[in-house]
C-alpha positions as CSV (number, residue, x, y, z in Angstrom):
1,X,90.7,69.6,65.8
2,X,91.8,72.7,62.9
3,X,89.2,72.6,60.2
4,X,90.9,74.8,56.8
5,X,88.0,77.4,55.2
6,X,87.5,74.5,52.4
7,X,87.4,71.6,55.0
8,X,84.8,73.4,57.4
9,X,82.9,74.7,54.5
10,X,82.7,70.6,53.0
11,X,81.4,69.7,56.1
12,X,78.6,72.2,57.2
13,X,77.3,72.6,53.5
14,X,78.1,76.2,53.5
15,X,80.4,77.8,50.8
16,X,83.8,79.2,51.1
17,X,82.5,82.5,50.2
18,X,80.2,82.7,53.2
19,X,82.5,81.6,55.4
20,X,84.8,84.6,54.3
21,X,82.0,86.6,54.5
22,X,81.1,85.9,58.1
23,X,84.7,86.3,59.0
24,X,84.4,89.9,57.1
25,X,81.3,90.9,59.2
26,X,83.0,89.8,62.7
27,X,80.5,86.6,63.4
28,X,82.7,84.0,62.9
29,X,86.6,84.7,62.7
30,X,89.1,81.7,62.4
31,X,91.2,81.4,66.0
32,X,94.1,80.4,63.6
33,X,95.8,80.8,60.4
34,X,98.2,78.4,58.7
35,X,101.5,80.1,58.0
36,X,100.9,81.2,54.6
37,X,97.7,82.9,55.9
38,X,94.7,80.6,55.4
39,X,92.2,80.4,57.9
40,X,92.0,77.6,61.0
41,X,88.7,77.1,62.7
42,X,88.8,75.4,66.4
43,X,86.1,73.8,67.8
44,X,84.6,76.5,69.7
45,X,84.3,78.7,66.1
46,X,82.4,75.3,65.2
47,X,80.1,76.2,68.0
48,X,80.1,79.9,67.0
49,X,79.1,79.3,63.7
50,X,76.3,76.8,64.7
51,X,75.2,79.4,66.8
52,X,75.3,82.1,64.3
53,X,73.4,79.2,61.5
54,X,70.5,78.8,64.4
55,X,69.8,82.1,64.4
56,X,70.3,82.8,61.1
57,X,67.4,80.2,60.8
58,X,65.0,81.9,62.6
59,X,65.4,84.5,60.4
60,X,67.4,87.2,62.1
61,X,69.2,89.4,60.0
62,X,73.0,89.1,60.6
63,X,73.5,92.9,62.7
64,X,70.9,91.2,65.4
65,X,73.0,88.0,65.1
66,X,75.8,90.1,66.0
67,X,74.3,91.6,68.5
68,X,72.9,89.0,70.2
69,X,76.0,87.1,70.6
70,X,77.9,89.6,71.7
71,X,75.4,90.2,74.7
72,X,74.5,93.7,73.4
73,X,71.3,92.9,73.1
74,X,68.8,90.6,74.6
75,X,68.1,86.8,72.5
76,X,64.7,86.9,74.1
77,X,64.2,90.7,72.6
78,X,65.3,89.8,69.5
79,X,63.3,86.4,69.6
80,X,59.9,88.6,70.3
81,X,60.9,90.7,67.3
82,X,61.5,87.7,65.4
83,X,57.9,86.2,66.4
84,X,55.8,89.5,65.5
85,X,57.3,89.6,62.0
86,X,56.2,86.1,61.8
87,X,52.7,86.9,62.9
88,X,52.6,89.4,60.0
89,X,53.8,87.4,57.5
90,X,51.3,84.5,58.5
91,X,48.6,87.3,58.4
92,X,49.8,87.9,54.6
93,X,49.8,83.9,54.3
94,X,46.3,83.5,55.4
95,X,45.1,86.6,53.8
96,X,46.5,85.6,50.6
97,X,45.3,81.9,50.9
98,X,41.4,83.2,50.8
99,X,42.2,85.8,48.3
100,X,43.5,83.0,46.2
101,X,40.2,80.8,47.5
102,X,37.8,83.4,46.4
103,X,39.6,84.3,43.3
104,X,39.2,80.1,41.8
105,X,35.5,79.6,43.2
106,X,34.4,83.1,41.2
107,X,36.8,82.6,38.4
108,X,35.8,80.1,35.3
109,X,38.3,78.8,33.4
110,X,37.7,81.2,30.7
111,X,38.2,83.8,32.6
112,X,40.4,86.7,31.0
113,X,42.7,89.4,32.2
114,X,40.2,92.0,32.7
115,X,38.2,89.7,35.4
116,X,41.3,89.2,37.4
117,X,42.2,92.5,37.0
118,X,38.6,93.4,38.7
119,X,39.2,90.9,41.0
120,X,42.3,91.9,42.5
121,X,41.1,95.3,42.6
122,X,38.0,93.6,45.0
123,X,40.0,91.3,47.2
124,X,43.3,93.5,47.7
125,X,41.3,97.0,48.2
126,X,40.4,97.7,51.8
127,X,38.0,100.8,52.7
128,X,40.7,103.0,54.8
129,X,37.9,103.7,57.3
130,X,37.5,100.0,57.6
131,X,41.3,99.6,58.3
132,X,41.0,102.1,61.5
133,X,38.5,99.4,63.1
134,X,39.9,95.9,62.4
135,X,43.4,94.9,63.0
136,X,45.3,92.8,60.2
137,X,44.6,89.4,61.9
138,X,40.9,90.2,61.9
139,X,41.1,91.4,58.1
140,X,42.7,88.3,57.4
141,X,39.8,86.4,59.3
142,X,37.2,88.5,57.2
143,X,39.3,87.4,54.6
144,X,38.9,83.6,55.3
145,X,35.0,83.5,56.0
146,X,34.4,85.3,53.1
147,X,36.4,82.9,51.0
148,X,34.4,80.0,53.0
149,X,31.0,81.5,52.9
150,X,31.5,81.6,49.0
151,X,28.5,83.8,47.8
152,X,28.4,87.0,49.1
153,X,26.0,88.2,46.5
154,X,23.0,86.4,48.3
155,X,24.3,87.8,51.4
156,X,24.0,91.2,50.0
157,X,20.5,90.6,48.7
158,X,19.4,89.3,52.1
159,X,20.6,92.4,53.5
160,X,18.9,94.5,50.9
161,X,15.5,92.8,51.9
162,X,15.9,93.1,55.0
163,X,17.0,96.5,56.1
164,X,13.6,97.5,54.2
165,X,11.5,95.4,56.2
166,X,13.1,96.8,58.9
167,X,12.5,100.3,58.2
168,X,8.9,99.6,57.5
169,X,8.5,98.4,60.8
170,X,10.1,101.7,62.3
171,X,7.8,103.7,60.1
172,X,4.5,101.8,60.8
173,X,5.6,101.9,64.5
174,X,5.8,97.8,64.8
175,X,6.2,96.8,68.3
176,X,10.3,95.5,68.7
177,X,8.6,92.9,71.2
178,X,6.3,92.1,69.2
179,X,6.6,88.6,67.2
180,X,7.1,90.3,64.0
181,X,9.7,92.8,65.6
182,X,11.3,89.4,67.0
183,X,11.6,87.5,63.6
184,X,13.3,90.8,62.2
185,X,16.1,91.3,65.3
186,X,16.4,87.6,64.5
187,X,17.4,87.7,60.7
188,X,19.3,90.4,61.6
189,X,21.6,88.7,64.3
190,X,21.9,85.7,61.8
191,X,23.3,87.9,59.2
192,X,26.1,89.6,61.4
193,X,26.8,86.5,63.0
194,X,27.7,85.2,59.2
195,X,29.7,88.3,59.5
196,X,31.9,88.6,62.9
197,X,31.7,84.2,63.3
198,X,30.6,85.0,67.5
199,X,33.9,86.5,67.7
200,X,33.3,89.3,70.0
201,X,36.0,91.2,69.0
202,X,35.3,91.3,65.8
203,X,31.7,91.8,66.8
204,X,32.8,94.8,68.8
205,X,35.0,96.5,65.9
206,X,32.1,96.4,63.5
207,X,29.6,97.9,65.6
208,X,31.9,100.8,67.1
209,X,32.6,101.3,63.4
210,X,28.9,101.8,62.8
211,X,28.1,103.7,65.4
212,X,30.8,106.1,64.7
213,X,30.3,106.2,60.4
214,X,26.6,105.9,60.4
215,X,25.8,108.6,58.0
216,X,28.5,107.6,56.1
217,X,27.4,103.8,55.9
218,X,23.7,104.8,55.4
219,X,24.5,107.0,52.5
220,X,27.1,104.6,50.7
221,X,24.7,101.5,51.3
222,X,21.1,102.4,52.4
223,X,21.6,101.5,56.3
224,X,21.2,100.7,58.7
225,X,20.0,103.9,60.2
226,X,20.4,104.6,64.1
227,X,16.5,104.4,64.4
228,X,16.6,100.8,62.5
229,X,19.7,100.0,64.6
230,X,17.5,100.8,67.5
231,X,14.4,98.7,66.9
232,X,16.7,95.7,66.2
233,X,18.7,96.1,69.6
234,X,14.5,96.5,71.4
235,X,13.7,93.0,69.9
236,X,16.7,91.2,70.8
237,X,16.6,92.4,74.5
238,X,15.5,89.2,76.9
């Protein structure tokens, strides 16, 4: 069976003008022409152009298409390629979604410019040291606790009475073992489990970043020092 350019383009939904333009392009050119010139599609440009619509689908950009088809380049390549951009852009999703999340929790209805203004600058802003430690999947995790935690102010104040305690207890030469020493190491775990969720990789990113920016962190925020670092890794041991 012939399909015409208007008859094929009725019955897949597509317009005339894309059909043209695939023909333009090399995906899908007509087997046949009629003898004043238009266009005749057989059944296997049917298949061709299904095959080009699938992929096209998946949202490969019509040069791969081509490619792939013509067996210049691997599907299953192209496929993989296809599947990181997704990843990304479902890192963007989820990012956004808790941006969004945080953004209508904080926000009251009479709320003006100048507080989303702020408030973008807080959500979309990340430290570039910070970027060097956590990949965008875990930023987008971060991103999602944070939006489900809800306040982090009282976890910033727990911190802030803490780290204190802490360094008191280095000062005064508290015994890490020691019940005391035990009760701080264990406030401090529950706070940076809040934090990295007992994902270990996440757990792992933030304290190599530590380790490696701890003047830095201790300058910008108070702590924690190596020595307070220390006493709470002696009262967790056993």
């Amino acid at each position: 069976m012939l399909y015409k350019v208007g008859e094929l383009a009725k019955a897949t939904g597509l317009t005339v003008r894309t059909l043209h333009h695939y023909d333009h392009v090399g995906l899908v050119r007509p087997s046949g022409r009629t003898y004043s010139g238009h266009r005749l599609y057989d059944e296997p440009d049917v298949r061709r152009l299904y095959e080009v619509l699938a992929l096209r689908q998946l949202g490969l950009p019509l040069e791969d298409i081509g490619a792939a088809l013509a067996g210049t380049s691997g599907l299953g390549e192209l496929l993989e390629r296809h599947r990181e951009h997704l990843d990304r852009q479902l890192v963007a999703m989820r990012t956004l979604h808790a941006h969004l999340t945080t953004m209508l929790s904080t926000l009251g209805e009479q709320a003006g410019v100048t507080d989303f203004l702020a408030l973008i600058r807080e959500v979309t802003t990340v430290n570039e040291t910070v970027r060097q430690y956590f990949s965008e999947t875990q930023l987008a995790e971060l991103a999602e606790r944070r939006s489900r935690l809800g306040d982090q102010e009282d976890v910033q104040r727990k911190w802030q009475d803490l780290i204190p305690r802490v360094q008191r207890a280095v000062e005064t030469g508290t015994d890490p073992a020691s019940a005391e020493g035990r009760e701080l190491g264990r406030e401090w775990m529950s706070l940076l489990e809040a934090f990295h969720g007992g994902d270990p990789g996440l757990r792992d990113s933030l304290y190599r970043m530590q380790a490696e920016n701890s003047a830095e962190i201790q300058h910008q925020h108070g702590g924690p020092s190596p020595e307070q670092v220390d006493f709470i890794r002696r009262a967790t041991q056993g």
